[in-house]
PyMOL Python script that loads the backbone (N, CA, C, O; Angstrom):
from pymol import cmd

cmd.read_pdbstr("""\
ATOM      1  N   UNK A   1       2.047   2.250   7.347  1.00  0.00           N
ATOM      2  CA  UNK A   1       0.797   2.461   6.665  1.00  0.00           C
ATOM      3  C   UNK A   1       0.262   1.154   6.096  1.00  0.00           C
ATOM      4  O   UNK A   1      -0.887   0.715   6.148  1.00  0.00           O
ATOM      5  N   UNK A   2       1.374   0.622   5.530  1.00  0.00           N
ATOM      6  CA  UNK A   2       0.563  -1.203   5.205  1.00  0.00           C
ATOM      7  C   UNK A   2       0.146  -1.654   5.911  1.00  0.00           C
ATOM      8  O   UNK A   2      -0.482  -2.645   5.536  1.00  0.00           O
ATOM      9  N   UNK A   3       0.111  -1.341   7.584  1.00  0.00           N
ATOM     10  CA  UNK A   3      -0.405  -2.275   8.596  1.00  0.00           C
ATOM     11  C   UNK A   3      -1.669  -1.886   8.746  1.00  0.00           C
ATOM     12  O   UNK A   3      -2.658  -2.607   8.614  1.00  0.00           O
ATOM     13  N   UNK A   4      -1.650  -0.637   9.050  1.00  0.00           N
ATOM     14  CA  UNK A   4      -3.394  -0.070   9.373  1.00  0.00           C
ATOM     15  C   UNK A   4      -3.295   1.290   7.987  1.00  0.00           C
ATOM     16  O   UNK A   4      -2.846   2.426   8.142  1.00  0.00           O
ATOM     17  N   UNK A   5      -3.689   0.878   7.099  1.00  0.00           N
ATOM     18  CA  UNK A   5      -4.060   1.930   5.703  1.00  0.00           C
ATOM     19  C   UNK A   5      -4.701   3.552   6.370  1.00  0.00           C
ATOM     20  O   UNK A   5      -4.407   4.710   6.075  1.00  0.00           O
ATOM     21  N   UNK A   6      -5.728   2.947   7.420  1.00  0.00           N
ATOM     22  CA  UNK A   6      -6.491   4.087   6.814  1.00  0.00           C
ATOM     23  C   UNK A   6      -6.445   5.139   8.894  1.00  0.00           C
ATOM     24  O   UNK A   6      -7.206   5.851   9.550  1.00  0.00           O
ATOM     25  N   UNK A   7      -5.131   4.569   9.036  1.00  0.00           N
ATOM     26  CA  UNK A   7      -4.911   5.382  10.306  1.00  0.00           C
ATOM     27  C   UNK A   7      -4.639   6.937   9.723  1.00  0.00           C
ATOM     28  O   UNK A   7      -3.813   7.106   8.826  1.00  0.00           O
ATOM     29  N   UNK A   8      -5.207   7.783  10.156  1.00  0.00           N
ATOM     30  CA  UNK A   8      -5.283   8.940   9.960  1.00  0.00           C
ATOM     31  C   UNK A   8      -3.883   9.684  10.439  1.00  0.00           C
ATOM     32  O   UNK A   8      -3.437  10.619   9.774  1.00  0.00           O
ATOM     33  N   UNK A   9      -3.171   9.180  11.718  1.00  0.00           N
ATOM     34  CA  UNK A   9      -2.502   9.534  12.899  1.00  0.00           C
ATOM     35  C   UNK A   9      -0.884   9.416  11.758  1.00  0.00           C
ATOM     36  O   UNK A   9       0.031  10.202  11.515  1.00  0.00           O
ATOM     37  N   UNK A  10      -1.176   8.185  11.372  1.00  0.00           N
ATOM     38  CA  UNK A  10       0.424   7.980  10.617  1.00  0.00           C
ATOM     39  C   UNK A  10       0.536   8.048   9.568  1.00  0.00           C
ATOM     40  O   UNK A  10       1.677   7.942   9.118  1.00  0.00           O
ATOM     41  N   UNK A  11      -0.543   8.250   8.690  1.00  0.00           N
ATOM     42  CA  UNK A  11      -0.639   8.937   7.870  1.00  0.00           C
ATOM     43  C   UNK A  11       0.200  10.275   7.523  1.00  0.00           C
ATOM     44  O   UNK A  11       1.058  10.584   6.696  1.00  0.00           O
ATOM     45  N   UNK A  12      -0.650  11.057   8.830  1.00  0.00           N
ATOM     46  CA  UNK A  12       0.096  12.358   8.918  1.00  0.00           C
ATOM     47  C   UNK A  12       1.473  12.344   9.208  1.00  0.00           C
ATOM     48  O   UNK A  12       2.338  12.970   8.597  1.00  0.00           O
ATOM     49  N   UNK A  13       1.631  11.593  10.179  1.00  0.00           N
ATOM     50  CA  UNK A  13       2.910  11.370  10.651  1.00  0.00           C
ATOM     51  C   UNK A  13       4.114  11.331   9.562  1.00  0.00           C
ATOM     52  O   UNK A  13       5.149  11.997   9.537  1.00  0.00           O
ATOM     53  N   UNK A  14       3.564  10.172   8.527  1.00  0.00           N
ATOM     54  CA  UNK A  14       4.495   9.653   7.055  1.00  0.00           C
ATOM     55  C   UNK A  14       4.301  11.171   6.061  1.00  0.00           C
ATOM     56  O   UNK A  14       5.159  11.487   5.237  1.00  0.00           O
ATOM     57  N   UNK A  15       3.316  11.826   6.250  1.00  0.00           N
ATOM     58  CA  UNK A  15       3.804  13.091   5.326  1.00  0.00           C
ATOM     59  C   UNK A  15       4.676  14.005   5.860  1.00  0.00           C
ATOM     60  O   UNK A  15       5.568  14.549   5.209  1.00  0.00           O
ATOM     61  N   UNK A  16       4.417  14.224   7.199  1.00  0.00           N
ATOM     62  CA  UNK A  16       5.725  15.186   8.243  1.00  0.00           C
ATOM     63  C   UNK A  16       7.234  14.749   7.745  1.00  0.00           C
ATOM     64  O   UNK A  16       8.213  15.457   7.508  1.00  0.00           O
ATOM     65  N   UNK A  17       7.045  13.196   7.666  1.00  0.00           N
ATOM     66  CA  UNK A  17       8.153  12.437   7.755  1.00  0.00           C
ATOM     67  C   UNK A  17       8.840  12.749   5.967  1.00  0.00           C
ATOM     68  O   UNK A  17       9.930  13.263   5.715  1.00  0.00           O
ATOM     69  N   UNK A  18       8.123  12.404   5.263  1.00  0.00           N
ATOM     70  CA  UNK A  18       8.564  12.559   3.822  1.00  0.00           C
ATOM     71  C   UNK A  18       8.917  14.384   3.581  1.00  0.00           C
ATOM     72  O   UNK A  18       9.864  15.031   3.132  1.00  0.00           O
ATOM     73  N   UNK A  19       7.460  14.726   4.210  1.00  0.00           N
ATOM     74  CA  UNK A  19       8.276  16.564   3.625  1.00  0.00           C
ATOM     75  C   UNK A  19       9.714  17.104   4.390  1.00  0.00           C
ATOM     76  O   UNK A  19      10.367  17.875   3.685  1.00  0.00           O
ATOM     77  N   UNK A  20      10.235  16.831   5.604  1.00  0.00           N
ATOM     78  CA  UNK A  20      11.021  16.779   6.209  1.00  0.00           C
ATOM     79  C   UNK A  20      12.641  16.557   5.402  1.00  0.00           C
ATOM     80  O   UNK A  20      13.565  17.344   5.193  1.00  0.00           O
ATOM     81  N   UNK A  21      12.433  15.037   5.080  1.00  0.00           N
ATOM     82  CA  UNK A  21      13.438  14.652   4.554  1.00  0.00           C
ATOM     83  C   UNK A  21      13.513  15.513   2.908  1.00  0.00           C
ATOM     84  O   UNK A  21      14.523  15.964   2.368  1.00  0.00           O
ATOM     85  N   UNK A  22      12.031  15.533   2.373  1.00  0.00           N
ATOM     86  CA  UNK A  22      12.503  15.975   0.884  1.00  0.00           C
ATOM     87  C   UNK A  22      13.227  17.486   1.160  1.00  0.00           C
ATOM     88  O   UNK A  22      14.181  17.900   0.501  1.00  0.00           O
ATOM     89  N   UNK A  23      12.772  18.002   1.935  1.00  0.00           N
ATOM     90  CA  UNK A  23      13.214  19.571   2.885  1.00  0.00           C
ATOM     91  C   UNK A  23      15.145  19.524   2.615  1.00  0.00           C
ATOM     92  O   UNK A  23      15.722  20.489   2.114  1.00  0.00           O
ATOM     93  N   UNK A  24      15.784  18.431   2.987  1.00  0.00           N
ATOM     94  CA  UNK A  24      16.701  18.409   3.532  1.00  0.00           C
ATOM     95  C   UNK A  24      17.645  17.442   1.980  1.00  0.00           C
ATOM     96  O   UNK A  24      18.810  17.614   1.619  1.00  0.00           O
ATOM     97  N   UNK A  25      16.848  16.708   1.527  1.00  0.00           N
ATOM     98  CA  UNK A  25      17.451  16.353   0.199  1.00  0.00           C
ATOM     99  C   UNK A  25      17.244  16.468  -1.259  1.00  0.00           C
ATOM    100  O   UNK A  25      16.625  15.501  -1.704  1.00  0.00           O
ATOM    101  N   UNK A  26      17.469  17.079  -1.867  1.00  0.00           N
ATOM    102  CA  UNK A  26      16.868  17.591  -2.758  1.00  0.00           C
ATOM    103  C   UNK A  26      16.978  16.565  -3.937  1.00  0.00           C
ATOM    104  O   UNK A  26      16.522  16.802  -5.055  1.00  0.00           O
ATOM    105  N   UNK A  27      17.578  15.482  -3.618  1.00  0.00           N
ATOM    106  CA  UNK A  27      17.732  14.613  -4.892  1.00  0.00           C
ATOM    107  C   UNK A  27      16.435  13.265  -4.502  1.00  0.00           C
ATOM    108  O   UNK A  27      16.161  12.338  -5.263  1.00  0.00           O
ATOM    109  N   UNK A  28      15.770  13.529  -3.044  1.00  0.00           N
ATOM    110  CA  UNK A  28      14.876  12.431  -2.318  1.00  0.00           C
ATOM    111  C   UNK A  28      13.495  13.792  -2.822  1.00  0.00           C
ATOM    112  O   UNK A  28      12.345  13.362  -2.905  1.00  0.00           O
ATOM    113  N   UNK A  29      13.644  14.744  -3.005  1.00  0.00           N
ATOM    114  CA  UNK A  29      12.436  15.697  -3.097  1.00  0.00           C
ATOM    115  C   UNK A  29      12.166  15.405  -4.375  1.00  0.00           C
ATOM    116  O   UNK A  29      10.964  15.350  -4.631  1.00  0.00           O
ATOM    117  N   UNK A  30      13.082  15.152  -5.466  1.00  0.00           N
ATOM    118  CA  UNK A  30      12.622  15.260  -6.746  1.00  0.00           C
ATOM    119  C   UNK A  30      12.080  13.749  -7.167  1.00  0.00           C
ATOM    120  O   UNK A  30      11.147  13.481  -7.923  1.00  0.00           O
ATOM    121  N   UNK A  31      12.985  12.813  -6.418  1.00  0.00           N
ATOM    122  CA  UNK A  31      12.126  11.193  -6.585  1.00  0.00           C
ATOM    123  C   UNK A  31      10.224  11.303  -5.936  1.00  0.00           C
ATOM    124  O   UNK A  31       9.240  11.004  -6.613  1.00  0.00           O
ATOM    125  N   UNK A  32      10.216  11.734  -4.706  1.00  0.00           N
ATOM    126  CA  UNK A  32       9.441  11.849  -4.119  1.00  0.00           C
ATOM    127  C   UNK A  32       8.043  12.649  -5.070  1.00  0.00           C
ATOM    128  O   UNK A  32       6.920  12.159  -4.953  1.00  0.00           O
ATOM    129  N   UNK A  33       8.328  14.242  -6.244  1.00  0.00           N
ATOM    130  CA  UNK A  33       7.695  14.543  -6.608  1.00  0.00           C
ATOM    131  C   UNK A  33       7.390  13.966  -7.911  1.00  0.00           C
ATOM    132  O   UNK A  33       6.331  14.168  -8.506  1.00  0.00           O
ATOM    133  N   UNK A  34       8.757  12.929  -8.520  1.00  0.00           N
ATOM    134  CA  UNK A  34       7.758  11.799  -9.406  1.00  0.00           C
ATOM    135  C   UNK A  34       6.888  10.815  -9.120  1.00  0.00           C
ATOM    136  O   UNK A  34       5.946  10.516  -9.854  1.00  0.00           O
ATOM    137  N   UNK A  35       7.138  10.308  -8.129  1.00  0.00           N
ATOM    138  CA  UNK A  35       6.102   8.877  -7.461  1.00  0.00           C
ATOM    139  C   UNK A  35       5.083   9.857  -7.120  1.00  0.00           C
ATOM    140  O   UNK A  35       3.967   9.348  -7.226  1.00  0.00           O
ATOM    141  N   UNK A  36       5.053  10.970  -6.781  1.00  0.00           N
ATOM    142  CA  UNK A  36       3.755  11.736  -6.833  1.00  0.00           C
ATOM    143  C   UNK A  36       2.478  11.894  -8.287  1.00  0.00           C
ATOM    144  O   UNK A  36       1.291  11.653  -8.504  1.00  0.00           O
ATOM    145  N   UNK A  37       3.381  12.313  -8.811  1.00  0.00           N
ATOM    146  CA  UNK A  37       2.756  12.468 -10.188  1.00  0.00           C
ATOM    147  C   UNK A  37       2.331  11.408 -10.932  1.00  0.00           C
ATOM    148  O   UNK A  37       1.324  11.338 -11.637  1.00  0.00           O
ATOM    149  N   UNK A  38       3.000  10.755 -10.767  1.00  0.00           N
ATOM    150  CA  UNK A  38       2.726   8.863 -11.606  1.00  0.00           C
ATOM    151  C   UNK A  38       1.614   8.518 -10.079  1.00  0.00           C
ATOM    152  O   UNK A  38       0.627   7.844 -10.376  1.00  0.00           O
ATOM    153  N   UNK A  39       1.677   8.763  -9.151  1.00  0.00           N
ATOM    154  CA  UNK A  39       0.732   8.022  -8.405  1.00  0.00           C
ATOM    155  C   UNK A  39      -0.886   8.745  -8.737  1.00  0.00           C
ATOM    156  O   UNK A  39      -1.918   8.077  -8.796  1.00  0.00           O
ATOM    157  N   UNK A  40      -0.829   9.854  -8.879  1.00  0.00           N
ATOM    158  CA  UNK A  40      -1.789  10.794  -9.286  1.00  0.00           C
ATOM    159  C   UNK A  40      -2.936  10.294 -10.294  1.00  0.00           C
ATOM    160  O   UNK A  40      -4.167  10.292 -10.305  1.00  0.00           O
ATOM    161  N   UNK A  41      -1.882   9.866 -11.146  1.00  0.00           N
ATOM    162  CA  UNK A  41      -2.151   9.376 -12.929  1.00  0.00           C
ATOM    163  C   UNK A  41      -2.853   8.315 -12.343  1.00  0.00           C
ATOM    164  O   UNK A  41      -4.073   8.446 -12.442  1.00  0.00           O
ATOM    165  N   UNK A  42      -2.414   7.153 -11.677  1.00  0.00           N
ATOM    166  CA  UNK A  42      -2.777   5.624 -11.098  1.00  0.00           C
ATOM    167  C   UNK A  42      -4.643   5.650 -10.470  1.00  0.00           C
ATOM    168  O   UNK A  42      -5.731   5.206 -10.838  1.00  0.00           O
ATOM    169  N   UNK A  43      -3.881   6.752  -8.947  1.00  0.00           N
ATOM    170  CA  UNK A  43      -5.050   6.339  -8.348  1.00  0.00           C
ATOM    171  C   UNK A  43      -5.318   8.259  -8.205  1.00  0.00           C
ATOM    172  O   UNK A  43      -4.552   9.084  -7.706  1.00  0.00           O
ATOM    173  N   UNK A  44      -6.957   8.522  -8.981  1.00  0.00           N
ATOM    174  CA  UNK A  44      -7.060   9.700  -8.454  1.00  0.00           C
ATOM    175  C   UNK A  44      -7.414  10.110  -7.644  1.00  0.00           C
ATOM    176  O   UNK A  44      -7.911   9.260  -6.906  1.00  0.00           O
ATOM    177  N   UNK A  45      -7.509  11.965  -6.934  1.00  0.00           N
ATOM    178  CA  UNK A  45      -7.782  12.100  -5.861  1.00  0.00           C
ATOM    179  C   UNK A  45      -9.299  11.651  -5.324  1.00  0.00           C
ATOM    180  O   UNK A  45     -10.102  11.694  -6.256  1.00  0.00           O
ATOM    181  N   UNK A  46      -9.676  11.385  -4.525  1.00  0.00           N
ATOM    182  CA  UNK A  46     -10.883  11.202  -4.320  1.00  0.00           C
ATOM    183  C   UNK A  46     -11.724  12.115  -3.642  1.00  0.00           C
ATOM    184  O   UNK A  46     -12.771  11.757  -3.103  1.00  0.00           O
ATOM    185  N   UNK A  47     -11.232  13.501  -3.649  1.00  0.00           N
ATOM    186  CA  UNK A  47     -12.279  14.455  -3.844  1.00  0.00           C
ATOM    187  C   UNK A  47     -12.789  15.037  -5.049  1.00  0.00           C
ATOM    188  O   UNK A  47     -13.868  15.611  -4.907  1.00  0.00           O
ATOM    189  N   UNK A  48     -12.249  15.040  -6.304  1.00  0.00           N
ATOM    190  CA  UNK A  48     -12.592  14.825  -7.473  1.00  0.00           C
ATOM    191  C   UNK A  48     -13.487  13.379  -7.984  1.00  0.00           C
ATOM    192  O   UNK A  48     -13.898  12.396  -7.369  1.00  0.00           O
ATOM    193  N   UNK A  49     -13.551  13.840  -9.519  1.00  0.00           N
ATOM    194  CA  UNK A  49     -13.974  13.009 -10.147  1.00  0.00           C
ATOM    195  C   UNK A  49     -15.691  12.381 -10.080  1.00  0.00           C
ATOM    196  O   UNK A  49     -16.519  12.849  -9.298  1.00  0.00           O
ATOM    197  N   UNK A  50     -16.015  11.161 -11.140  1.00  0.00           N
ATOM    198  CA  UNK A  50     -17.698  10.983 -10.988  1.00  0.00           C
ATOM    199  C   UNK A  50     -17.135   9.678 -11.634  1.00  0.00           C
ATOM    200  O   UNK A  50     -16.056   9.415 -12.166  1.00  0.00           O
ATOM    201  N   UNK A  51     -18.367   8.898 -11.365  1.00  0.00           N
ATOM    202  CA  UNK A  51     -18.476   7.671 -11.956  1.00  0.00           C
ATOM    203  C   UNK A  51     -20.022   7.847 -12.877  1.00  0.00           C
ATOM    204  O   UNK A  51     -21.107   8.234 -12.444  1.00  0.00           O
ATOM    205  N   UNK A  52     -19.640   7.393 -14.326  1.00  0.00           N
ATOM    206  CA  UNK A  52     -20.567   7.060 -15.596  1.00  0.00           C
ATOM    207  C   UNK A  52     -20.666   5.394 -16.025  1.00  0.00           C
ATOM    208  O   UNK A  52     -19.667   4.730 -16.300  1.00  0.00           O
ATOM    209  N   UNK A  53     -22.264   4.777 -16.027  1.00  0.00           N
ATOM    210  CA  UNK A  53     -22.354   4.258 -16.497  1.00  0.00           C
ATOM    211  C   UNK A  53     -23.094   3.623 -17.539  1.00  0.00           C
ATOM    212  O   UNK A  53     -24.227   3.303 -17.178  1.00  0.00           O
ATOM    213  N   UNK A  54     -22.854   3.386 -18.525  1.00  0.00           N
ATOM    214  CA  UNK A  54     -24.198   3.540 -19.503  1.00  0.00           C
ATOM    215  C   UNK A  54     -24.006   1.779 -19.990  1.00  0.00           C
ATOM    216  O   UNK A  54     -22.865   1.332 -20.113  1.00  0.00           O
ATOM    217  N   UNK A  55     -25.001   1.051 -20.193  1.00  0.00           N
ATOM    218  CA  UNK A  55     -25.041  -0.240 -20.166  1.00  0.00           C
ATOM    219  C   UNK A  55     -26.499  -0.386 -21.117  1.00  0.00           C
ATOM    220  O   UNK A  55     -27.585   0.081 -20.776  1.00  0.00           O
ATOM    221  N   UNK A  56     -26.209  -1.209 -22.485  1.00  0.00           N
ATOM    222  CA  UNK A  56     -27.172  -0.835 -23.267  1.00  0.00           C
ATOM    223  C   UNK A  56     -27.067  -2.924 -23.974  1.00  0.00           C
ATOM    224  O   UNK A  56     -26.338  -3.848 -23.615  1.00  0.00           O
ATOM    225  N   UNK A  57     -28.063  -2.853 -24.927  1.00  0.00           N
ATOM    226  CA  UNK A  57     -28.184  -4.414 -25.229  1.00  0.00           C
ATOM    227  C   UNK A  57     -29.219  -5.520 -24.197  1.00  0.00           C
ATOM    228  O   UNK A  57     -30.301  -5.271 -23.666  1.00  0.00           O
ATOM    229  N   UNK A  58     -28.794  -6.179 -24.187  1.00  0.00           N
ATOM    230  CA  UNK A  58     -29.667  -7.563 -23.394  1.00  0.00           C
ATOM    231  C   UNK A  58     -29.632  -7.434 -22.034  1.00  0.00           C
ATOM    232  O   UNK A  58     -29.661  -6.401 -21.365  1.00  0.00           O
ATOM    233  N   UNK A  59     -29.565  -8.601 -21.677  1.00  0.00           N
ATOM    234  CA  UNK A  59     -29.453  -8.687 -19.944  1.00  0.00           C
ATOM    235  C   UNK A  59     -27.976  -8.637 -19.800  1.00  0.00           C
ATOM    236  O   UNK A  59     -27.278  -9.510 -20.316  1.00  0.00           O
ATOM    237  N   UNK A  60     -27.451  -7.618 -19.098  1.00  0.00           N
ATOM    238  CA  UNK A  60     -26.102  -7.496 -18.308  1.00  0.00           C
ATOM    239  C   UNK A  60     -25.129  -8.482 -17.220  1.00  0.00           C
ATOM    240  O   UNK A  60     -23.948  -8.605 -16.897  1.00  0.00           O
ATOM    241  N   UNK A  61     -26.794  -9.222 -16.828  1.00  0.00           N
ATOM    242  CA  UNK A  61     -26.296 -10.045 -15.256  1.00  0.00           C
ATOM    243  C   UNK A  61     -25.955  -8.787 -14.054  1.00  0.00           C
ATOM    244  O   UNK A  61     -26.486  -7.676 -14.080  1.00  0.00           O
ATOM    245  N   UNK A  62     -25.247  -9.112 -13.324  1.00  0.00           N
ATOM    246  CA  UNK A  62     -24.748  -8.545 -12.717  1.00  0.00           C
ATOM    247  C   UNK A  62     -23.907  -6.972 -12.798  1.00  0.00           C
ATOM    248  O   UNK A  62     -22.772  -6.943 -13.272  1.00  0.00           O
ATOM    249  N   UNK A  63     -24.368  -6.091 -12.450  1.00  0.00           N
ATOM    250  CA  UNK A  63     -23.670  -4.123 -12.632  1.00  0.00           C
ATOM    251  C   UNK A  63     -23.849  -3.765 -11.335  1.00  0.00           C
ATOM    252  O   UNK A  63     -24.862  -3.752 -10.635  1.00  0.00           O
ATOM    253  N   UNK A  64     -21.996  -3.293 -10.979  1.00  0.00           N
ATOM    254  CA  UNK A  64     -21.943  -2.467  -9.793  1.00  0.00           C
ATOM    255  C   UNK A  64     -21.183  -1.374 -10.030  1.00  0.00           C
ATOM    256  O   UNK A  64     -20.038  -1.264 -10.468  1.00  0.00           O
ATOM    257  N   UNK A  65     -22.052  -0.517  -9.649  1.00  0.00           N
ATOM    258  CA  UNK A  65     -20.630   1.343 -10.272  1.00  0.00           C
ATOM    259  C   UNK A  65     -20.795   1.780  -9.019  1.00  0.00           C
ATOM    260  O   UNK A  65     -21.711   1.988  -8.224  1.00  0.00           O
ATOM    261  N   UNK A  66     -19.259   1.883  -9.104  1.00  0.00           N
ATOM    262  CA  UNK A  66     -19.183   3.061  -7.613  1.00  0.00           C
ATOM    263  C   UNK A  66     -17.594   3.929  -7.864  1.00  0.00           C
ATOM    264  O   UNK A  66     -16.675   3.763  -8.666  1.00  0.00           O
ATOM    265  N   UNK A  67     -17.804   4.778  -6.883  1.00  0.00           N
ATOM    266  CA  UNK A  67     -16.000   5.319  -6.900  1.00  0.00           C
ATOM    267  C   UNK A  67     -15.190   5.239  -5.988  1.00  0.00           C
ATOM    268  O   UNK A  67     -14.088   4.694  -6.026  1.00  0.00           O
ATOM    269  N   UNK A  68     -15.994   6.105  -4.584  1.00  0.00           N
ATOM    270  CA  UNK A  68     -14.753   5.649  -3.393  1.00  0.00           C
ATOM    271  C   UNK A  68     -15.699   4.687  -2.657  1.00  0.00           C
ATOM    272  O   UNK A  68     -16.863   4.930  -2.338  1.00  0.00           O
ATOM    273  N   UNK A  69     -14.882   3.346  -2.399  1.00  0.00           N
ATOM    274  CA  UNK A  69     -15.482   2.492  -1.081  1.00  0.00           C
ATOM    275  C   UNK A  69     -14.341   2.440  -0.272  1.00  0.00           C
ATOM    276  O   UNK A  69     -13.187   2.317  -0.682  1.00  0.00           O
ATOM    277  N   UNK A  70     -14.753   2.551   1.052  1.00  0.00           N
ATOM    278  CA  UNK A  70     -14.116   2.306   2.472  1.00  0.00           C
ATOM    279  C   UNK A  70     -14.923   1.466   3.296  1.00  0.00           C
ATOM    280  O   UNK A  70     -15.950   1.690   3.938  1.00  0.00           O
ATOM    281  N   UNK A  71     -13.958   0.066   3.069  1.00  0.00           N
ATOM    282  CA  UNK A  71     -14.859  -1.298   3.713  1.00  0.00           C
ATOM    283  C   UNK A  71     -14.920  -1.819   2.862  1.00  0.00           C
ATOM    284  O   UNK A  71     -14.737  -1.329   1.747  1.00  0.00           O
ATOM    285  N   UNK A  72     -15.243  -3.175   3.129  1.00  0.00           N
ATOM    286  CA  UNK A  72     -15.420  -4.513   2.372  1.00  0.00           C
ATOM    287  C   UNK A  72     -16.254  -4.445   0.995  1.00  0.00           C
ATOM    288  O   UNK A  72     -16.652  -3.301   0.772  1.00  0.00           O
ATOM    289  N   UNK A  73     -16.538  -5.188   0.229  1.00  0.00           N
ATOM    290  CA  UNK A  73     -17.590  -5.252  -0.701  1.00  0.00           C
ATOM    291  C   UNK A  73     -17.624  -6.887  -1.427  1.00  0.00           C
ATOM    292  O   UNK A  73     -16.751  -7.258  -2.211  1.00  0.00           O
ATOM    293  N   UNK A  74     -18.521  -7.553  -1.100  1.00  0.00           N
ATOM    294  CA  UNK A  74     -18.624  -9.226  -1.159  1.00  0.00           C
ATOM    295  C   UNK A  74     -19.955  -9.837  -2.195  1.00  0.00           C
ATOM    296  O   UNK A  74     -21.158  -9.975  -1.974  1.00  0.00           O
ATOM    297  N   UNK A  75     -19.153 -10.095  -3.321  1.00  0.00           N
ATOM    298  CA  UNK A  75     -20.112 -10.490  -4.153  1.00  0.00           C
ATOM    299  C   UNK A  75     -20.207 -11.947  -4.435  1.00  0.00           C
ATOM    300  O   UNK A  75     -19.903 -12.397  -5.540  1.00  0.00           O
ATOM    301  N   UNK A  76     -20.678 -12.784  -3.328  1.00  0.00           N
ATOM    302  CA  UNK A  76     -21.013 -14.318  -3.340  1.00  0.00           C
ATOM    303  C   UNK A  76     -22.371 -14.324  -3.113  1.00  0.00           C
ATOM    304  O   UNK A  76     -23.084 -13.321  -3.116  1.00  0.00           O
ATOM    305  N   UNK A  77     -22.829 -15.777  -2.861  1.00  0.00           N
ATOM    306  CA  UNK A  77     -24.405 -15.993  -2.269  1.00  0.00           C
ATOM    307  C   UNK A  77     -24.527 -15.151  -1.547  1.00  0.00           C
ATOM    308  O   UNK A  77     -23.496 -14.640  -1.110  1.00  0.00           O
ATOM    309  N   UNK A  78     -25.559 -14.747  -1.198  1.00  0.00           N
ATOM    310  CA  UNK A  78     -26.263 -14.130  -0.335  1.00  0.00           C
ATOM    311  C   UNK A  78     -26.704 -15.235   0.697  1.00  0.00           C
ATOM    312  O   UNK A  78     -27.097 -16.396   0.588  1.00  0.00           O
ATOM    313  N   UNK A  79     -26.433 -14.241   1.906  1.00  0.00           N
ATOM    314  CA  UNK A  79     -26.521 -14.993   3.572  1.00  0.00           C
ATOM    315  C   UNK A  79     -27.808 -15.934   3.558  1.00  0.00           C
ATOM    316  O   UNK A  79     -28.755 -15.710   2.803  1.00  0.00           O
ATOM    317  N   UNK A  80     -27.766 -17.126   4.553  1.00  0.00           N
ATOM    318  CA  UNK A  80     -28.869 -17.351   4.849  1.00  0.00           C
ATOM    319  C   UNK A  80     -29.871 -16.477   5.802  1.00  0.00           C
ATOM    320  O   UNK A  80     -29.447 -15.987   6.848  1.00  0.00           O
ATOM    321  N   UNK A  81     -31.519 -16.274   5.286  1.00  0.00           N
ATOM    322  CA  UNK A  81     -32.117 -15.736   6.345  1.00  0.00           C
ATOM    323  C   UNK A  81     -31.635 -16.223   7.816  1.00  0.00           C
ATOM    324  O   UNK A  81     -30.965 -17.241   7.989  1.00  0.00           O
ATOM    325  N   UNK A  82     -31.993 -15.505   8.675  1.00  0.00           N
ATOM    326  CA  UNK A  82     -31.907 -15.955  10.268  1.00  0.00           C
ATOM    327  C   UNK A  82     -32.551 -16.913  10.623  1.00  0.00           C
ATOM    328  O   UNK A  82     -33.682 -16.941  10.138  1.00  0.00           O
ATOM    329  N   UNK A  83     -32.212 -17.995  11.500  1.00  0.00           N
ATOM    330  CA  UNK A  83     -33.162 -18.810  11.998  1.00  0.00           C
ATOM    331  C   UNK A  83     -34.400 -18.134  13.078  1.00  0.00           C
ATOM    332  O   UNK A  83     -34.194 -17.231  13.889  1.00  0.00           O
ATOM    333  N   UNK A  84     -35.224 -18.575  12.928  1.00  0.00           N
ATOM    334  CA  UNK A  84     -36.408 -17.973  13.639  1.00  0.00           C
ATOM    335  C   UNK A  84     -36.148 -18.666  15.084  1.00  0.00           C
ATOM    336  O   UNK A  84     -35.455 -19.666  15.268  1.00  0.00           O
ATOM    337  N   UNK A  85     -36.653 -18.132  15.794  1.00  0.00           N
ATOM    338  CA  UNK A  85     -37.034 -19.252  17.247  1.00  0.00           C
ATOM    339  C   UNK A  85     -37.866 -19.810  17.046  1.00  0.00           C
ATOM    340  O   UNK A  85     -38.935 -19.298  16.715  1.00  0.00           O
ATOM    341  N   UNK A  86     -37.625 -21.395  17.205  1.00  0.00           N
ATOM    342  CA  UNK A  86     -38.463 -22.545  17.450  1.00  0.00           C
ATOM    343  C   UNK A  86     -38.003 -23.484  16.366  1.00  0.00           C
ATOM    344  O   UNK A  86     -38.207 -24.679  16.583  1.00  0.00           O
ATOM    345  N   UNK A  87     -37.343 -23.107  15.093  1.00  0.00           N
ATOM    346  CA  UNK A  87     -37.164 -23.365  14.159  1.00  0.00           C
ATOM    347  C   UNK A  87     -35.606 -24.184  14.031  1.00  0.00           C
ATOM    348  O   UNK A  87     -34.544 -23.710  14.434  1.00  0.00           O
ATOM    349  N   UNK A  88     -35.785 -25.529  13.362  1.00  0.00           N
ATOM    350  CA  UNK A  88     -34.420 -26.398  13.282  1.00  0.00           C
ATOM    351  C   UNK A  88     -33.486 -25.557  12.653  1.00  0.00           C
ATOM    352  O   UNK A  88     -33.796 -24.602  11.941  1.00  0.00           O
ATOM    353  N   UNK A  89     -32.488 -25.871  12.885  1.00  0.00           N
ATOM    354  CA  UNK A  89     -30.997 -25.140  11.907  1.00  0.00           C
ATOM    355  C   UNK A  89     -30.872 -25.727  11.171  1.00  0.00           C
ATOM    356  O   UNK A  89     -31.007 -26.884  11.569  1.00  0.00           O
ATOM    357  N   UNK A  90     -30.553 -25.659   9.648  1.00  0.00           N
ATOM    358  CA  UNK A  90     -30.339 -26.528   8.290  1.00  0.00           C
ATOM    359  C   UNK A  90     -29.182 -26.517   8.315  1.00  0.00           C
ATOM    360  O   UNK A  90     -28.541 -27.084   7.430  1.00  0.00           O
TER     361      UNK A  90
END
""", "prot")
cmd.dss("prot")
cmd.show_as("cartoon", "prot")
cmd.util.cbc("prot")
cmd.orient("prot")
């Protein structure tokens, strides 16, 4: 799963794989249902939940609220426009 996060395929695969074994050990089922619960607490589900933001006073600069992103998110300069045709490259 560290290699490709958001493979769906082994994903599933790694839960077959974990309920299996917790199935069969009961001292790996009960570790397994704490790193559950503490992971819960960490990162929540992301079919739940909302994002609030209330931002009050002067100028802020810069405000980004969000909850789930999938994909990049890049907060440097902004790109140069495109070169036009006909037009030198800087």
């Amino acid at each position: 799963m560290e290699q490709q996060p958001t493979d769906e395929n082994r994903a599933q695969l790694l839960s077959i794989a974990l309920a299996a074994r917790a199935a069969a050990d009961a001292g790996f089922a009960a570790a397994l249902e704490t790193w559950h619960r503490q992971a819960r607490q960490v990162v929540p589900a992301t079919a739940t939940g909302s994002t609030s933001t209330h931002i009050s006073g002067g100028h802020q600069g810069n405000v980004v609220t969000t909850r789930d992103v999938f994909g990049g998110m890049n907060f440097g300069q902004p790109a140069s426009p495109p070169v036009q045709p006909g037009q030198p490259n800087s």
